[in-house]
N, C-alpha and C positions, 0 to 999 in steps of 0.2 A: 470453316472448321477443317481441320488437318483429319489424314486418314489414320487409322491403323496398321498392322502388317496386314492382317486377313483381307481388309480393302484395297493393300496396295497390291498385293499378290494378285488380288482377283481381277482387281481394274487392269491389269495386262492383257486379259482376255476380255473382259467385258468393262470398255471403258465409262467410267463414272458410277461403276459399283459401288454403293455406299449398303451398310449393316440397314440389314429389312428385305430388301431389294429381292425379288427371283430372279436368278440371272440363268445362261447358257451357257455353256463353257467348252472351247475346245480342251482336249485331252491330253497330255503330254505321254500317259502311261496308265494303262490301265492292265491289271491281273488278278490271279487267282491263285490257290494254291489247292494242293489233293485233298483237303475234307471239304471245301466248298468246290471247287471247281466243276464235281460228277453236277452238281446241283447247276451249276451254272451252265452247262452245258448244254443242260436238262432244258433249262427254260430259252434259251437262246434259241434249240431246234423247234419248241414249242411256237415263239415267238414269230418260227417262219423266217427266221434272217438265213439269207443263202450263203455272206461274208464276211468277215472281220474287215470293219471300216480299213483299218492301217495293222498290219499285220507286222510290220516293223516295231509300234510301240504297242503290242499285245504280248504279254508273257505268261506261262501256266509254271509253276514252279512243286516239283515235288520234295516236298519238306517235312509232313506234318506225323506222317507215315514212313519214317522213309532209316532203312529200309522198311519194306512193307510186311507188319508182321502176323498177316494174317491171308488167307483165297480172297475174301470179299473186297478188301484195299487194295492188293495186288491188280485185281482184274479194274477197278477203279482209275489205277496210275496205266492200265493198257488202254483204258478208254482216251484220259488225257494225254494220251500220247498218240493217239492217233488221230484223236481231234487239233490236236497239233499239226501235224503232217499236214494232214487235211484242209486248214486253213491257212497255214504257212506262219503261223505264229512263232514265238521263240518258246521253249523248254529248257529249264536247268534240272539237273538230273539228280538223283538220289544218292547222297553225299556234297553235294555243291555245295548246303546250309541251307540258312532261313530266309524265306522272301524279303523280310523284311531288314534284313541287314546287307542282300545281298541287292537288292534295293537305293541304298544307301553308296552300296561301293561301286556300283556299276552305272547307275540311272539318276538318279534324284538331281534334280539342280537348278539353281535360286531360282523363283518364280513360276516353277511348274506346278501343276495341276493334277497330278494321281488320284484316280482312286482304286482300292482292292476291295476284294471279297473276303475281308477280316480286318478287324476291328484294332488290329495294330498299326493297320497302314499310317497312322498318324505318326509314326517315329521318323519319316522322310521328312516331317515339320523342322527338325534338328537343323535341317538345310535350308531354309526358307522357303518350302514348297509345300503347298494348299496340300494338305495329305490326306486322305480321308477312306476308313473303311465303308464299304456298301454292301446292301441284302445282293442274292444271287440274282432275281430279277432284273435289279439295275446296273449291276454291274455286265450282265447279256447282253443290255439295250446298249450299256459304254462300249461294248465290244462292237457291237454291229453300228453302232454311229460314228464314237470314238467323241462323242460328247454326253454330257450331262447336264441336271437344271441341279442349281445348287438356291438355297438361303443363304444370303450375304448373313454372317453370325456376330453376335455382340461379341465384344471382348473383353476380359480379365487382364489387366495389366499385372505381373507377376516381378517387383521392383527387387531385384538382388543388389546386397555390397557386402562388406568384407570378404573371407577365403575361406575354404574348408579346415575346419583342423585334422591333425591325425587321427586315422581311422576315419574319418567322415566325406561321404560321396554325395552324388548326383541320387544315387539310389536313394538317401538318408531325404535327403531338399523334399524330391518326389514323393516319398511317404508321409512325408511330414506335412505336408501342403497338403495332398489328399486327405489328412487327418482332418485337418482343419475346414478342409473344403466342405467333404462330405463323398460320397458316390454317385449323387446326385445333381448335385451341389452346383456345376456347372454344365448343366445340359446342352446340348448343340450351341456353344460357345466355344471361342476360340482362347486358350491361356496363351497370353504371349508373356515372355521372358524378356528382361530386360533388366540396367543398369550396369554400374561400374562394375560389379563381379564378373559380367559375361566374359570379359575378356580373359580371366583366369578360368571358364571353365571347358573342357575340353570337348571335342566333337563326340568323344566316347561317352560321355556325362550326359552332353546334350541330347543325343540319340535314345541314353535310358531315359533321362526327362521326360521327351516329348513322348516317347514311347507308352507311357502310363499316366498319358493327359486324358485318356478314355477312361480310365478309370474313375476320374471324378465327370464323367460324363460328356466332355469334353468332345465338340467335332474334331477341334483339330490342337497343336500342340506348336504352337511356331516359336522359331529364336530368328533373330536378323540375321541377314548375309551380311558377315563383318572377315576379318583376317583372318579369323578359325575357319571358318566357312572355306574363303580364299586357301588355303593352305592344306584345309584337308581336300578339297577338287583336285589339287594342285599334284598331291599324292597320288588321287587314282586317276591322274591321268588325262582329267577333265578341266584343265584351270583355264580353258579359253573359254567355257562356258559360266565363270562367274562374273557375277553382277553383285553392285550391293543393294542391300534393300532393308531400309529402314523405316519404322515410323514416324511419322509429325512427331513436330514436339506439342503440339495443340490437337492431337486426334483425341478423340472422347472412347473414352472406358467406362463400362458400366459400373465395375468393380477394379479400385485398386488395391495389391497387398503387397507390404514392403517385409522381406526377411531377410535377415543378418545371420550368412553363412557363418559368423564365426562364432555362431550362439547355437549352431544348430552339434545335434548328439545322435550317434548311432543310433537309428528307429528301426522296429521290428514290427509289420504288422502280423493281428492274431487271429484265429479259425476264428468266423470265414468268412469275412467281408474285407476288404481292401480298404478297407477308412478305419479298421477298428487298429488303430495305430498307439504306441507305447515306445515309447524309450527304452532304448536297452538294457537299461540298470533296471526297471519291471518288471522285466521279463526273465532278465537272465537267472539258467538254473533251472528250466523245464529241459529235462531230458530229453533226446532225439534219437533216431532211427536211422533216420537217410538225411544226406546233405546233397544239395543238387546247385550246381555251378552252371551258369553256360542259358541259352533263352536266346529269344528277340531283344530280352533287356539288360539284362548282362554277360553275353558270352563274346566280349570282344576281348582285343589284345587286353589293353587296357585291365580288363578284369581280370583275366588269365595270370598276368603278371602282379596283382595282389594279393588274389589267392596263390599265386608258385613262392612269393615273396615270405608271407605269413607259416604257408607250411616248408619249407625249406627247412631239410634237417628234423624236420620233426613227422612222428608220425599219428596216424590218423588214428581215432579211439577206436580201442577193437570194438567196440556196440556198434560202431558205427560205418555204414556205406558209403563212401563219398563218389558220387556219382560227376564228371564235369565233360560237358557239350561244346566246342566253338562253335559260335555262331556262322563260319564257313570256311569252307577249303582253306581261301587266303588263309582267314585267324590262324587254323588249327599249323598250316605252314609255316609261318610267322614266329608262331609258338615254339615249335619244336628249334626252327634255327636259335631262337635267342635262348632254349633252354626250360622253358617253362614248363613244358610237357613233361621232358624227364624229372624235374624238379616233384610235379605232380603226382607221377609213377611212382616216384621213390619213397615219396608219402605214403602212398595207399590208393590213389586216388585211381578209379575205372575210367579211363578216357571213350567218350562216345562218339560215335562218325556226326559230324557236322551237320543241324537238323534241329528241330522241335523236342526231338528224346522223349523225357520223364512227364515235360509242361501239359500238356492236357493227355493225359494216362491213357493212351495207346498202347505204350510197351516200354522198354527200359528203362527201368522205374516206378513200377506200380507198387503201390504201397499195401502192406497185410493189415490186419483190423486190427483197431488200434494205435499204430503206429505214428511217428509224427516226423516230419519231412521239416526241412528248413532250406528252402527254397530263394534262388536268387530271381525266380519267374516274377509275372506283373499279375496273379491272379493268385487266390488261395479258399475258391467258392467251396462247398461242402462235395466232395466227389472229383474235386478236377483232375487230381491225379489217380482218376480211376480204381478209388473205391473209397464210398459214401461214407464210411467207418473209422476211415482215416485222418489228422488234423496237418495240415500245412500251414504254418510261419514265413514272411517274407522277409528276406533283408539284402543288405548288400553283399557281395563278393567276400570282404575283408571281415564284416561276420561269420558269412556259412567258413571260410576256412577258418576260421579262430574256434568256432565250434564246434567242428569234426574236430578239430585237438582237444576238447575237453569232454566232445562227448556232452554239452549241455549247451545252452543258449548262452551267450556269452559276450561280453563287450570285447571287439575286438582291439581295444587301447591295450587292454589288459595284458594283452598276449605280443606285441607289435612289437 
């Protein structure tokens, strides 16, 4: 019997890994970021470990906080910073962006083994690499060994063909699967992606994809090392470290599900569960408050230039905030050379320093009571954005900006 991706990944490290299996696993890369990391810190001194196994593929990354906009966080990112020194680990600083996209541009590559301390680290699946969030305890014991014990995980084969139509994304795919799926639905399973569509969808797609394969419960979120793969490495600099890696054509899946991109429609999920999912033409027409661009899951180039596209020339509803994040330094540089930025500004839109922002309600972006947010984030629980009173909407990019121009929920064909 042929493997899977999740088996063929893993058997690199642990040969003859098959789904069931306890394995061990060296580490390719293991981190943390400023809300879990004090905690992780915590428990590693606890722990009694005197070193970071490999201090080269150790990183602490401040994102989440950042800037830090309160004494308690601030003194938090002094601690992680000194525990940095101290170990000789790596630090990205405040402004750099999101771990987990910065992750992607700098570290991720086919066949590695990550894990972090949060629950997004699965969007390095995008690459072909075992990606996986962990509690602060084990992610301490990753630091101090610079391995872990993993369950080799069933798989979901996830069969894509045709193309997106206009207005329809990676975001749309992702929601709409989670509809179906459930939040549950896939528990410490691995969704792997596949078929004739893959080749039409982009790393920026892929990245949201796999980025809210935790949402339906999901360990991990994998697509193969194919030509995208190869091309976007290739870009940051890293294309002597691809490899391809694909599945059997005889691997066993627990669950197959076949969806036809060209049948798929703008989805919107609704307060406050991440499956409670609807089409846009259902939704559209609940009034909004605040729009928010920019995440782990959508604040790349890619996205930036859908929403700079849609509002170009037009501008934002006056009810209406439009708040947009890049997902890092690069993006937000990127952006302004090609124009998107200003494109953004001239709308209306608040450009935010490159980071986490609005996504779990720390600061720029908390929402008043009442209010309703229309969010390009992977999460929309009761309270996420920092205040219990408030409702948050998920959709893509090419929505939340079609929406800040009306001012309402909105299909973004309508507007394009």
């Amino acid at each position: 019997m042929g493997k899977t991706l999740a088996e063929k990944i893993l058997g690199y490290k642990s040969p003859g890994a098959r789904v069931g299996d306890i394995i061990v696993v060296d580490l390719d890369l293991v981190f943390a970021q400023d809300t879990t990391g004090p905690l992780v810190i915590k428990q590693f001194q606890e722990g009694d470990f005197k070193a970071i196994a490999k201090p080269q593929r150790a990183i602490i990354f401040l994102d989440h906080a950042a800037p830090s906009p309160s004494r308690e966080l601030s003194n938090d990112h002094v601690l992680l910073r000194r525990f940095a020194k101290e170990t000789g680990c790596s630090i990205f600083r405040v402004g750099d962006g999101i771990c987990h996209q910065l992750v992607a541009e700098y570290f991720a590559n086919s066949g590695d083994v990550i894990v972090g301390s949060d629950s997004h680290t699965v969007t390095a699946g995008a690459l072909a690499a075992f990606a996986t969030g962990m509690g602060s305890s084990d992610t301490a014991v990753a630091l101090a060994l610079s391995k872990t014990w993993l369950r080799v995980p069933e798989s979901f084969l996830i069969t894509l063909k045709g193309t997106f139509s206009k207005g329809v994304t990676g975001k749309d795919l992702i929601l709409y699967l989670i509809g179906q799926i459930g939040a549950d639905g896939a528990t410490y399973k691995a969704l792997e992606f596949g078929g004739k569509a893959l080749a039409h969808i982009t790393m920026s797609q892929r990245l949201t994809i796999a980025n809210m394969a935790v949402e339906a419960g999901a360990k991990v979120g994998l697509f193969p090392s194919d030509e995208v793969t190869q091309d976007f490495l290739i870009a940051q600099g890293r294309g002597k470290n691809y490899k391809p890696i694909y599945p059997d054509a005889d691997a066993d899946y627990e669950r197959v599900i076949s969806l036809n991109l060209s049948k798929l429609e703008p989805m919107v999920s609704l307060p406050h569960t991440v499956d409670n999912v609807l089409p846009v033409g259902e939704v559209k027409g609940v009034k909004i408050q605040q729009v928010f661009i920019g995440t782990c899951t959508n604040g790349r180039l890619e996205d930036l230039a859908t929403a700079a596209g849609i509002l170009q020339c037009k501008k934002v509803h006056s009810g209406v905030r439009l708040l947009v994040a890049p997902a890092s330094r690069q993006v937000l540089m990127q952006a302004i050379e090609v124009g998107y930025i200003q494109s953004l500004i001239e709308a209306g839109a608040v450009i935010l320093p490159p980071g986490c922002a609005a996504c779990l309600g720390l600061h720029q972006g908390v929402l008043g009571d009442g209010e309703v947010c229309l969010s390009t984030a992977n999460r929309n629980f009761k309270g996420r954005m920092g205040n219990p009173e408030a409702m948050i909407y998920l959709a893509s990019p090419a929505t939340a900006a079609a929406s800040a121009i009306t001012g309402v929920i909105t299909d973004p064909r309508e507007v394009m």
